[in-house]
C-alpha positions as CSV (number, residue, x, y, z in Angstrom):
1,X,0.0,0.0,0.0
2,X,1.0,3.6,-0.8
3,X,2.2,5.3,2.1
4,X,-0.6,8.1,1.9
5,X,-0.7,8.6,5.9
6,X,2.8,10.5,5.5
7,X,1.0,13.4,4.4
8,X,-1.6,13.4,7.3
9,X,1.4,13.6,10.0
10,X,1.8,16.6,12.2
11,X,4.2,18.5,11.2
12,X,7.8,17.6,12.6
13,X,7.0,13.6,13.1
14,X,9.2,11.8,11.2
15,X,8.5,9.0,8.5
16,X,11.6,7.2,9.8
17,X,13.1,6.6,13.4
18,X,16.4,5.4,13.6
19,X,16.2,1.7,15.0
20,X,19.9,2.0,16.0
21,X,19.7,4.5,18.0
22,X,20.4,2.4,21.1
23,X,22.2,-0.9,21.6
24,X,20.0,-2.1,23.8
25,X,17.2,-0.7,26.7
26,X,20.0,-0.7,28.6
27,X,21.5,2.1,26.9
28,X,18.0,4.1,27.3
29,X,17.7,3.3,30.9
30,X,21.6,4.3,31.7
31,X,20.9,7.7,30.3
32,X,17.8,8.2,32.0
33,X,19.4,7.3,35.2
34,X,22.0,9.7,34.1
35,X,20.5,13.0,32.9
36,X,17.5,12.7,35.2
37,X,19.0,11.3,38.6
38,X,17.6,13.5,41.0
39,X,13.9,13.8,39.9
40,X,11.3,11.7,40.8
41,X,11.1,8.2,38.5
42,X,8.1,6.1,40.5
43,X,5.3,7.1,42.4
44,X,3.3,4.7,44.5
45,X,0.9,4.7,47.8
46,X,2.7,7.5,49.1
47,X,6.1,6.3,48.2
48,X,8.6,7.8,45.8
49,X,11.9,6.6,44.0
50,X,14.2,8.6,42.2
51,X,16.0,7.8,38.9
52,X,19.2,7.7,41.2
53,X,17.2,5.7,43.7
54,X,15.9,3.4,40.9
55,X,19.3,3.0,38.8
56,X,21.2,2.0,42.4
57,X,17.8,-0.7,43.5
58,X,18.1,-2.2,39.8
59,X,21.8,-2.7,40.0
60,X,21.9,-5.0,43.4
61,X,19.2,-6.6,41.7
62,X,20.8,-7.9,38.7
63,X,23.9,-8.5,40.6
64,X,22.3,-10.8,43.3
65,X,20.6,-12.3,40.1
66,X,24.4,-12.4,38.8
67,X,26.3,-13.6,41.6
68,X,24.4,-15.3,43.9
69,X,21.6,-17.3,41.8
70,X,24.4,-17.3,39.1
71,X,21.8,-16.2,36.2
72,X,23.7,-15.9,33.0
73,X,22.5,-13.7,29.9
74,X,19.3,-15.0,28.1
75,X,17.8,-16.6,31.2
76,X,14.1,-16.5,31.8
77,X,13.0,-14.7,34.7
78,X,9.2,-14.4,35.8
79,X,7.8,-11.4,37.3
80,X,4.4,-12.1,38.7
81,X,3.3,-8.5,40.7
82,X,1.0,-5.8,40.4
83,X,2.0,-2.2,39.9
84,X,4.4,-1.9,43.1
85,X,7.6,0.3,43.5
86,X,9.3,-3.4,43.4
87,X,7.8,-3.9,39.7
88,X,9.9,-1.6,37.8
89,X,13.1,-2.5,40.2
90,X,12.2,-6.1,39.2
91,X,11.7,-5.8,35.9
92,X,14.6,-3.1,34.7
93,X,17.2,-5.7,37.2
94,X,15.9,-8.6,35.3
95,X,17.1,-6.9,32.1
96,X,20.4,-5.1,33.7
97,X,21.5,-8.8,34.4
98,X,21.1,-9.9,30.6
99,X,18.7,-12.0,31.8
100,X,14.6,-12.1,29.6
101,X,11.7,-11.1,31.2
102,X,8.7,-13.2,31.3
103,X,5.8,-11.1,32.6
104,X,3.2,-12.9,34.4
105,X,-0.8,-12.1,35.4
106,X,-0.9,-12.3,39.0
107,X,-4.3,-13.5,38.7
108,X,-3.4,-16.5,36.9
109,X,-5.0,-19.6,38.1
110,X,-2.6,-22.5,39.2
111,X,-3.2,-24.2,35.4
112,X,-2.5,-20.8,33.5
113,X,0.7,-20.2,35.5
114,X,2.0,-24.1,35.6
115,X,1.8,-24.1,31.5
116,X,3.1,-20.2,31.6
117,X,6.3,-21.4,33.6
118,X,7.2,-24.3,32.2
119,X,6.3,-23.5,28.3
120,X,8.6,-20.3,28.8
121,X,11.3,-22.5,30.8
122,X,11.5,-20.6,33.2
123,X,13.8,-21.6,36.6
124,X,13.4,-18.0,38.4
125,X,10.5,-16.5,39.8
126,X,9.6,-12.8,41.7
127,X,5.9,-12.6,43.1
128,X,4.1,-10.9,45.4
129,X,2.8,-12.6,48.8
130,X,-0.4,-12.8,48.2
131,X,-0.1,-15.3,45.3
132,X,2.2,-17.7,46.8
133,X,-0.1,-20.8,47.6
134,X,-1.1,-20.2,43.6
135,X,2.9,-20.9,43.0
136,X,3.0,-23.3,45.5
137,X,0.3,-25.8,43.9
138,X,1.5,-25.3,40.5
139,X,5.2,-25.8,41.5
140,X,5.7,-29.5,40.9
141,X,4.4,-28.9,37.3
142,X,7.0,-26.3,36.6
143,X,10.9,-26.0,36.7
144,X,11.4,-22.9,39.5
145,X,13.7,-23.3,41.8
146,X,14.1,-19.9,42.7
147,X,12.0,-17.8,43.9
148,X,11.7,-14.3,45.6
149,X,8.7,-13.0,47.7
150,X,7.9,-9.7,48.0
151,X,5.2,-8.2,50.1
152,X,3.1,-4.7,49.5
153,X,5.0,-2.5,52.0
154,X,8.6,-3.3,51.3
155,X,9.4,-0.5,50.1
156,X,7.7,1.7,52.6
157,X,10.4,2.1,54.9
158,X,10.7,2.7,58.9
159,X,7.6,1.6,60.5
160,X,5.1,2.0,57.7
161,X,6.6,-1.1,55.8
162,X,5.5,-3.3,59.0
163,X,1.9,-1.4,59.2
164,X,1.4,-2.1,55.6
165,X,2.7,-6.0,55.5
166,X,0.4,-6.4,58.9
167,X,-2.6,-5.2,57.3
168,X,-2.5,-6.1,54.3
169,X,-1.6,-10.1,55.6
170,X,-3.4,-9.8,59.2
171,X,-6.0,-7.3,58.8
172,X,-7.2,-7.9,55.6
173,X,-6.6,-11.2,55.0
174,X,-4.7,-10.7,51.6
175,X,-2.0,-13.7,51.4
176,X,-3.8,-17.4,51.8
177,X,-1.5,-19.4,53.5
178,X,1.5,-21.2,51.5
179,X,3.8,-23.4,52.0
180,X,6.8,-23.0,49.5
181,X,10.5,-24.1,50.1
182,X,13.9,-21.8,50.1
183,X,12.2,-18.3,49.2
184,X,14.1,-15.4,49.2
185,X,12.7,-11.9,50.6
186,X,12.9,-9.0,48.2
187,X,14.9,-7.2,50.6
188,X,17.6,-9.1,51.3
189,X,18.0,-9.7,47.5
190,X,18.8,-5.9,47.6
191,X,20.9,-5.8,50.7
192,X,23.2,-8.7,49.6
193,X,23.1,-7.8,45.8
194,X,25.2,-4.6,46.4
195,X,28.0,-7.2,48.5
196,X,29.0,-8.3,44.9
197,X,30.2,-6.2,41.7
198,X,27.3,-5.8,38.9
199,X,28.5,-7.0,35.7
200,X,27.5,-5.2,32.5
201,X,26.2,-7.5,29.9
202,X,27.0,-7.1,25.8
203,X,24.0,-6.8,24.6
204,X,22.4,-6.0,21.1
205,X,19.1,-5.6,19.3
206,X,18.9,-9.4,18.8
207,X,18.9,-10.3,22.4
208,X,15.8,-11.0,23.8
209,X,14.3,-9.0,26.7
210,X,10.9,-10.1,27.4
211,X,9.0,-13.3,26.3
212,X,5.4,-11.3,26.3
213,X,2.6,-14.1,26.9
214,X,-0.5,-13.7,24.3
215,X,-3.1,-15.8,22.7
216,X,-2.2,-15.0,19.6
217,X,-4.0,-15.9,16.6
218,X,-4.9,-19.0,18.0
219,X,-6.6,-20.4,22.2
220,X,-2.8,-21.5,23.0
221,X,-1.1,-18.6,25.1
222,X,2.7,-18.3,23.8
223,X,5.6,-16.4,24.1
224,X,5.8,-13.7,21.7
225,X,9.8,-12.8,21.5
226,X,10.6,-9.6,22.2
227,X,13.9,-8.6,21.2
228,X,15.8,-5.5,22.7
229,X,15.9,-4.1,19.3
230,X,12.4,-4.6,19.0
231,X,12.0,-2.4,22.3
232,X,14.2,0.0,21.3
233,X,12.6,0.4,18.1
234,X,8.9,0.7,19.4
235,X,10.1,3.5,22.1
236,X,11.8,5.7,19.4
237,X,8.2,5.0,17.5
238,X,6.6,6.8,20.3
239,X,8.7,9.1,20.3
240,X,8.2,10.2,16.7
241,X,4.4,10.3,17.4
242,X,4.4,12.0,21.0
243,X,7.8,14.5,20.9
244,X,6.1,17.8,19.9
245,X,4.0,17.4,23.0
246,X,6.3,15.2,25.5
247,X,8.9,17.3,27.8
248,X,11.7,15.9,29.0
249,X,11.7,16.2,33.0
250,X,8.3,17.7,33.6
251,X,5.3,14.7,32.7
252,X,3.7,12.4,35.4
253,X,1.7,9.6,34.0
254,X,-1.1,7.8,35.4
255,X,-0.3,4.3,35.1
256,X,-3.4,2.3,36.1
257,X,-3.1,-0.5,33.5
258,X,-0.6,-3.4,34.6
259,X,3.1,-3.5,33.9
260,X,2.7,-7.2,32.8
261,X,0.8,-5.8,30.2
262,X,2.7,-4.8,27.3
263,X,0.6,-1.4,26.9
264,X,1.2,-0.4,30.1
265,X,5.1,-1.7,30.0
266,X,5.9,0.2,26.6
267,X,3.4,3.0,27.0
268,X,3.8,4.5,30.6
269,X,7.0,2.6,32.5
270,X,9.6,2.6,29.6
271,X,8.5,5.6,27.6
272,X,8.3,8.0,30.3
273,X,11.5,7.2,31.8
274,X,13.1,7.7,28.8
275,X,11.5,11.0,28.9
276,X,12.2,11.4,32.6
277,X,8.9,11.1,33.5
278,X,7.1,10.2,37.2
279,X,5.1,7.0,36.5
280,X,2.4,7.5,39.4
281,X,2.0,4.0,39.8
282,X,-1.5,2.7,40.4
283,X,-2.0,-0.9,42.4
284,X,-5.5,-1.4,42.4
285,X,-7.4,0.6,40.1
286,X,-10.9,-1.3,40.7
287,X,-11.0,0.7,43.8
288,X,-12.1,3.6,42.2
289,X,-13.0,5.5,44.9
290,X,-9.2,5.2,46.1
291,X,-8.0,5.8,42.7
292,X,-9.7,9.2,42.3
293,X,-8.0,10.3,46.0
294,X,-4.6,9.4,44.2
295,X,-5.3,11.7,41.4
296,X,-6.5,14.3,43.0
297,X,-3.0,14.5,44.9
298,X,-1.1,14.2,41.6
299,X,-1.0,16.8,38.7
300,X,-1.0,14.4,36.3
301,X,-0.1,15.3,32.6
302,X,-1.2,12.1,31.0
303,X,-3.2,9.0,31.3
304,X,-3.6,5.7,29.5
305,X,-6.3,3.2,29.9
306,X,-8.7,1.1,28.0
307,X,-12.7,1.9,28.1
308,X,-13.5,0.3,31.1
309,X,-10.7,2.4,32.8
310,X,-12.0,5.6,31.3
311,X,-15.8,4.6,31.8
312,X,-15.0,3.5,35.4
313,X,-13.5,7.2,36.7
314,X,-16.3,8.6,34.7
315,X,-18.6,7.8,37.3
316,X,-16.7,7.5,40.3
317,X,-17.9,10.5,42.2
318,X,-15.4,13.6,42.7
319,X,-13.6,12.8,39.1
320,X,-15.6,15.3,37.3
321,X,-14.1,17.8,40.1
322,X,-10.9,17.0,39.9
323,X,-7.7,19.4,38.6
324,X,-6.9,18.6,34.8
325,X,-5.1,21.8,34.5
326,X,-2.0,19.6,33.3
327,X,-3.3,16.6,31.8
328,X,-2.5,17.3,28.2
329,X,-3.5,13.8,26.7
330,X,-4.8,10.1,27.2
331,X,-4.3,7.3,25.3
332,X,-6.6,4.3,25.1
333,X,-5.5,1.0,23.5
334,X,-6.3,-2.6,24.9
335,X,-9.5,-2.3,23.4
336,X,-12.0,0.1,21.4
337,X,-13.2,3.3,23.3
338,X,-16.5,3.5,22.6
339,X,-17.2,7.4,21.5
340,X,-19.6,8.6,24.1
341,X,-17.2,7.8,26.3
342,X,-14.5,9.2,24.7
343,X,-16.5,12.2,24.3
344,X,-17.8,12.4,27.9
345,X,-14.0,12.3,28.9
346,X,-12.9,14.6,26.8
347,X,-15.8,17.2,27.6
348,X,-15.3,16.7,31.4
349,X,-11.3,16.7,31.3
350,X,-11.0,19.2,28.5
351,X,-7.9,16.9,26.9
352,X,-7.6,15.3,23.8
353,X,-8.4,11.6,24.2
354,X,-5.8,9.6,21.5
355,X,-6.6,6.3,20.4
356,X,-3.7,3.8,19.4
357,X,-4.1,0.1,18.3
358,X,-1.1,-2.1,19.1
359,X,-0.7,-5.9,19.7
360,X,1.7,-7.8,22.0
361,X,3.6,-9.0,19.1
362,X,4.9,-5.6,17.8
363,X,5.8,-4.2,21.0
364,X,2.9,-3.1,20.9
365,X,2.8,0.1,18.6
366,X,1.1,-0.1,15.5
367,X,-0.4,3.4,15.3
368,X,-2.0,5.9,16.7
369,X,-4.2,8.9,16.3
370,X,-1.8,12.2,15.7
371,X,-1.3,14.8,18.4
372,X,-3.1,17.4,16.1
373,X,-6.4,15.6,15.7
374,X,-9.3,17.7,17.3
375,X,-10.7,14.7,19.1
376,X,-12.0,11.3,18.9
377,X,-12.5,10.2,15.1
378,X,-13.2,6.1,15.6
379,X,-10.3,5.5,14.2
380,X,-7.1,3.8,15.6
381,X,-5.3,6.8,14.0
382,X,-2.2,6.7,11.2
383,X,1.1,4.2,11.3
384,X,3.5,5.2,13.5
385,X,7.3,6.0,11.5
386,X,8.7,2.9,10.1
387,X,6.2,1.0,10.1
388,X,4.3,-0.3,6.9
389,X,0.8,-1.7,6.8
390,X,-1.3,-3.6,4.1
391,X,-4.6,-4.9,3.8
392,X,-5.0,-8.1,2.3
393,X,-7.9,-9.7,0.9
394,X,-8.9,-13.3,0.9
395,X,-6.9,-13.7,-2.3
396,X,-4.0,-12.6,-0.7
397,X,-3.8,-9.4,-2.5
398,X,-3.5,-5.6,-1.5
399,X,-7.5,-4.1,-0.8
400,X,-8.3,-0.4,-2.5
401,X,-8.6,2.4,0.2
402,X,-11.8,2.0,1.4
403,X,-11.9,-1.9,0.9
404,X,-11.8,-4.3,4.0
405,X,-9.3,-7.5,4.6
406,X,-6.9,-8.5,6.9
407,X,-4.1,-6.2,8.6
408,X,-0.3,-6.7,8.0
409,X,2.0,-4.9,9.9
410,X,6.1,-5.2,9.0
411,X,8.6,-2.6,11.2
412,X,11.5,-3.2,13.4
413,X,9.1,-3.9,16.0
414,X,7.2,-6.7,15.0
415,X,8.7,-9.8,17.4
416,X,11.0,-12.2,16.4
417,X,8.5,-15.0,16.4
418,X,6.8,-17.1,19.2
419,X,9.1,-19.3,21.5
420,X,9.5,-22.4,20.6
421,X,6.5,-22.9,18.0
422,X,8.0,-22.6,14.6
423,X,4.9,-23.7,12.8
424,X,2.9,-21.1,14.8
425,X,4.9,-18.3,14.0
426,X,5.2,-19.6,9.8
427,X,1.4,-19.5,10.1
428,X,1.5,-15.0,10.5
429,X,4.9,-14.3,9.8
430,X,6.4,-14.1,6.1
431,X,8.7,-11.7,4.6
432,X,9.0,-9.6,7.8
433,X,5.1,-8.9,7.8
434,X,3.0,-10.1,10.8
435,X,-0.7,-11.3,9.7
436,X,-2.8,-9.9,12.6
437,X,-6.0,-11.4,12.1
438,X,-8.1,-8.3,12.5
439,X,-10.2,-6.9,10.1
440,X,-9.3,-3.2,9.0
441,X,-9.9,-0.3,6.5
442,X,-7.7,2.7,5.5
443,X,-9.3,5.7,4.2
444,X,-7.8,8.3,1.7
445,X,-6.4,10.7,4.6
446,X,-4.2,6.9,5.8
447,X,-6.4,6.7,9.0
448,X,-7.6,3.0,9.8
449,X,-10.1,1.6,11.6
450,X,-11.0,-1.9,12.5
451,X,-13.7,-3.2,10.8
452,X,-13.9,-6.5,12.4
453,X,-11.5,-8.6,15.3
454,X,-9.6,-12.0,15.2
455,X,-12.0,-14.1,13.9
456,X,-13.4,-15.5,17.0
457,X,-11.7,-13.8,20.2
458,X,-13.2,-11.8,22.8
459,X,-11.8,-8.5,24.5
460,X,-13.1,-8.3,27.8
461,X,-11.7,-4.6,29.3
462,X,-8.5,-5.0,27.1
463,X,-7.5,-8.4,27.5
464,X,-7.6,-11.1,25.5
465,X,-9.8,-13.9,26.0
466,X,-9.9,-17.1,23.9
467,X,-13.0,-19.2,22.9
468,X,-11.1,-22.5,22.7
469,X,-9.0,-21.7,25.9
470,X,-12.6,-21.0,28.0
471,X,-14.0,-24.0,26.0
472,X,-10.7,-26.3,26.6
473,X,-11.6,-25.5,30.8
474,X,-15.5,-26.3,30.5
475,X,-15.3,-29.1,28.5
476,X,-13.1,-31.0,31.3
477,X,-16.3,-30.5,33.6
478,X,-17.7,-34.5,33.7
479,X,-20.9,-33.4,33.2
480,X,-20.4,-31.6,29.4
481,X,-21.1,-33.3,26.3
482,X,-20.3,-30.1,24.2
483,X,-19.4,-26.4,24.8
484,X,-18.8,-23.2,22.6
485,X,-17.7,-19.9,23.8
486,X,-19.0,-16.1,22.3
487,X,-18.5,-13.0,23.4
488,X,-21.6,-10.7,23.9
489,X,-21.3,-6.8,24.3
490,X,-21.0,-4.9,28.0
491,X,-21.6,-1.4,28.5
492,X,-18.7,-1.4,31.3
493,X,-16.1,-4.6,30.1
494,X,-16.5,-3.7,26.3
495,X,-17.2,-7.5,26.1
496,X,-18.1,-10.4,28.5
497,X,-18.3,-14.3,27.6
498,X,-20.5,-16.6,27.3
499,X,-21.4,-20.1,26.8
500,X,-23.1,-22.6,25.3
501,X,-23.8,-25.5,27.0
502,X,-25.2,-29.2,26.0
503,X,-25.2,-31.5,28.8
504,X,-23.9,-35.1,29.8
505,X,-25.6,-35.0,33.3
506,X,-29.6,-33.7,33.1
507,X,-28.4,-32.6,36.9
508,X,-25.7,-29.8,36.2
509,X,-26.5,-26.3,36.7
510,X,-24.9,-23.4,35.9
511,X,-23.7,-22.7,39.0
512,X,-21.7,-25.8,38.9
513,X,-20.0,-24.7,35.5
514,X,-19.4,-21.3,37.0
515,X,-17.7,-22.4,40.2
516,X,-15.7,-25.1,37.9
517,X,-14.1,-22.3,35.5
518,X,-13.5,-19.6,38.5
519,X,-10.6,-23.0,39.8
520,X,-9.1,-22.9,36.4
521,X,-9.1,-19.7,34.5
522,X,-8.6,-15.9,35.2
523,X,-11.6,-14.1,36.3
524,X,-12.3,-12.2,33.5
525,X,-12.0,-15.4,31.5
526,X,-14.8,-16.8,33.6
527,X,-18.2,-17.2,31.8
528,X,-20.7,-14.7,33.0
529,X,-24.0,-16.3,30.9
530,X,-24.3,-19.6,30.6
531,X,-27.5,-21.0,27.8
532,X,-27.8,-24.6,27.4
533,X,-28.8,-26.3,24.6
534,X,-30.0,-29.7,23.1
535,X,-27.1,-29.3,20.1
536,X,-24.7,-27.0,18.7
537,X,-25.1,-25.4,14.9
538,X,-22.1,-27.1,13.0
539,X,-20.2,-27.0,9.7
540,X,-20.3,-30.3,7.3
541,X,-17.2,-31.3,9.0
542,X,-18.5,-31.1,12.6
543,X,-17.0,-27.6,13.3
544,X,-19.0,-25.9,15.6
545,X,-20.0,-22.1,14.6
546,X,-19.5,-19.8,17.0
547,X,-20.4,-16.9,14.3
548,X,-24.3,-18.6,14.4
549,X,-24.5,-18.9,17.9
550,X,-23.2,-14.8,18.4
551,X,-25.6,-13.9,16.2
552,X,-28.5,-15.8,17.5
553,X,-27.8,-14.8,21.0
């Protein structure tokens, strides 16, 4: 396809960034720590790190990871937290060590984590407290045999770190009891880290730095390859689309969304430390109530979120009263923002509300709407510099502007490929261009917009859910002949699933189906309407349609 969204960019974003820029995020992060070492880096429940503070945590870090668990480069290490002051210190020692990141949902059932672990290889772990007896059952399934345990007020200091760990474990009953052998507190990997000299790693853009879990195209969850070059690539991207409006030193970012995800990692930790940026770091954003007491502490110059973020503070009382002054844009990705709430934010906040559209397997920036757009257009905006896209019909050719078929993205930050499954990546991967399975349009301006998703999948508040990996759980219930999985629309998650049931025992309920997939998947994976039916509509070959079954419900 022509390139004929150069001439909608703002004037002064480039069609090219420089993918060499950097080595490595190493260099990015050592010149953050360097020009910006006295201002703030990481806000979080009244807690703050500077980049000094920050660059001097994540070097005992990767030492003890160095020296005393003898981690060599390319090792996997899984970081299983919420947004914490110990996330970032976690995540940027992982990488200072030369060793990969593997992110992991903290809300993982034992199943999801067991095959996470042990597809990924992984041998070290770093979690949180509160989701130790989850590690512990899944343990003999899985590889680790190291792990360190963290707990909420660690960071704290002085007495409030003890008031916080009582609550939170006595109090409030936060951390079911576990049982797991030779853990390692968070603490003492900082106090003895710094008893051994960190060693540097050599690395380059072909190095991995995180294996980035996703669905995919397909129900398996794998580990899409993330390369440092890949990294580097997507934060100079940014940077071409947000540097008229970014200033280095002065921004604080809301970052509500997880650091496991990849939005939230690329988006709001790396980018606005390259920037020297304060990520106020959010740990439970489904207390809204709390949420809206942090911002109204913070002036806060951007936000990112997804529509059921956005939606949420909407009508969380005291938001619409709150000081947006500063707040000089927010991003949604994850998921579509439906406009009128895109336009009820931006009418109450009196900022421009951007949309982007990114997967896990490119980093995640694919494009995004330009800072010069009035306000929400339903698009996902215009490619962001070096990066090409097509649309392909069902014949494999290039679509006319205007036409719909499947997106293509090809740019230095589409992933090296999934780890370990050759045929899987072969099956969206050729010539440098990544298939994404969602159906888009350009139109004569270069804007897109997505038509249609992945074939079958269902985004419930940004994330990801698979029919056959929701079907795979219910159809181990005894009582299940046959099972299909839709997603049917939400005015809060975006989506919510649901499932079709036919029965082996005339005695099960839906209760019993419900309480079977809250052991074994995620909660928002867990099927919130349940219909059961005498059969399922199927193709001549016996392949159930989902389409017909959407449609009908």
């Amino acid at each position: 396809m022509e390139k004929i969204w150069l001439k909608r960019y703002p004037e002064g974003m480039p069609e090219e960034i420089d993918p060499n820029h950097y080595d490595s995020l190493l260099e990015v992060f050592e010149k953050s720590f360097s020009d910006y070492s006295e201002l703030p880096a990481f806000s979080n429940m009244g807690n703050q790190l500077t980049y000094k503070e920050i660059d001097i945590a994540t070097k005992k870090f990767a030492s003890y990871l160095q020296n005393n668990l003898g981690l060599k480069k390319g090792d996997k290490v899984a970081v299983m937290m919420p947004n914490l002051l110990q996330t970032p210190i976690t995540i940027l020692g992982v990488l200072r060590a030369g060793c990969v990141v593997v992110n992991v949902n903290p809300l993982y059932t034992v199943r999801e984590l067991a095959h996470q672990l042990k597809d990924s290889e992984t041998k070290t772990i770093i979690l949180l407290q509160n989701f130790a007896r989850t590690l512990e059952q899944a343990l003999p399934q899985t590889d680790i045999n190291n792990i360190v345990l963290t707990q909420v007020g660690d960071l704290s200091g002085g007495l409030k770190k003890h008031i916080v760990n009582f609550v939170v474990k006595r109090v409030k009953k936060m951390v079911p009891a576990f049982n797991l052998p030779n853990t390692i507190a968070f603490n003492d990997v900082l106090s003895q880290g710094k008893e051994h000299d960190y060693k540097r790693p050599h690395l380059l853009h072909d190095d991995l730095a995180f294996l980035q879990y996703t669905g995919g195209t397909t129900g398996v969850s794998k580990g899409a390859m993330l390369t440092h070059g890949n990294m580097v690539s997507n934060l100079e991207q940014v940077s071409g689309c947000l540097d008229k409006i970014l200033v280095k030193g002065k921004e604080v970012v809301v970052t509500a969304l997880p650091l496991y995800h990849i939005f939230a990692l690329t988006a709001n930790c790396l980018t606005f430390m390259k920037y020297g940026g304060l990520n106020l770091l959010i740990t439970n954003p489904r207390d809204m109530k709390a949420f809206v007491k942090d911002l109204s502490n913070n002036k806060f110059t951007a936000i990112t979120g997804v529509n059921t973020l956005f939606n949420g503070l909407l009508n969380t009382p005291g938001f619409n009263e709150l000081d947006f002054s500063s707040l000089k844009f927010s991003l949604g990705g994850g998921m579509a923002v439906q406009r009128p709430v895109a336009e009820r934010w931006q009418k109450i906040t009196n900022s421009k509300l951007m949309e982007g559209y990114g997967l896990t397997e490119c980093a995640p920036l694919v494009t995004i709407s330009p800072y010069d757009l009035d306000g929400y257009n339903g698009s996902i905006g215009l490619p962001a510099p070096s990066t090409l896209l097509r649309i392909v019909g069902e014949d494999g050719q290039d679509m006319p502007v205007g036409e719909s078929g499947e997106l293509w993205v090809k740019g230095p930050q589409v992933m090296k490929g999934y780890y370990n499954r050759k045929d899987e990546t072969q099956n969206c991967m050729s010539d440098g261009w990544f298939a994404t399975g969602d159906v888009a349009k350009c139109d004569e301006e270069g804007f897109f917009f997505i038509v249609d998703r992945k074939k079958d999948m269902i985004i419930v508040s940004g994330f990801n859910v698979f029919p056959n990996e929701v079907e795979e759980v219910v159809a181990m219930h005894e009582g299940i002949l046959e099972v299909a999985a839709v997603g049917v629309p939400h005015d809060v998650s975006g989506e919510q699933v649901k499932i079709f049931v036919v029965k082996k025992d005339p005695l099960l309920t839906e209760k019993d189906i419900i309480n079977h997939c809250r052991k074994n998947l995620t909660n928002y994976k867990v099927p919130k309407f349940v219909e059961f039916k005498d059969e399922l509509p199927k193709t001549n070959v016996g392949k159930i349609l989902r389409r017909a079954l959407k449609e009908a419900s």
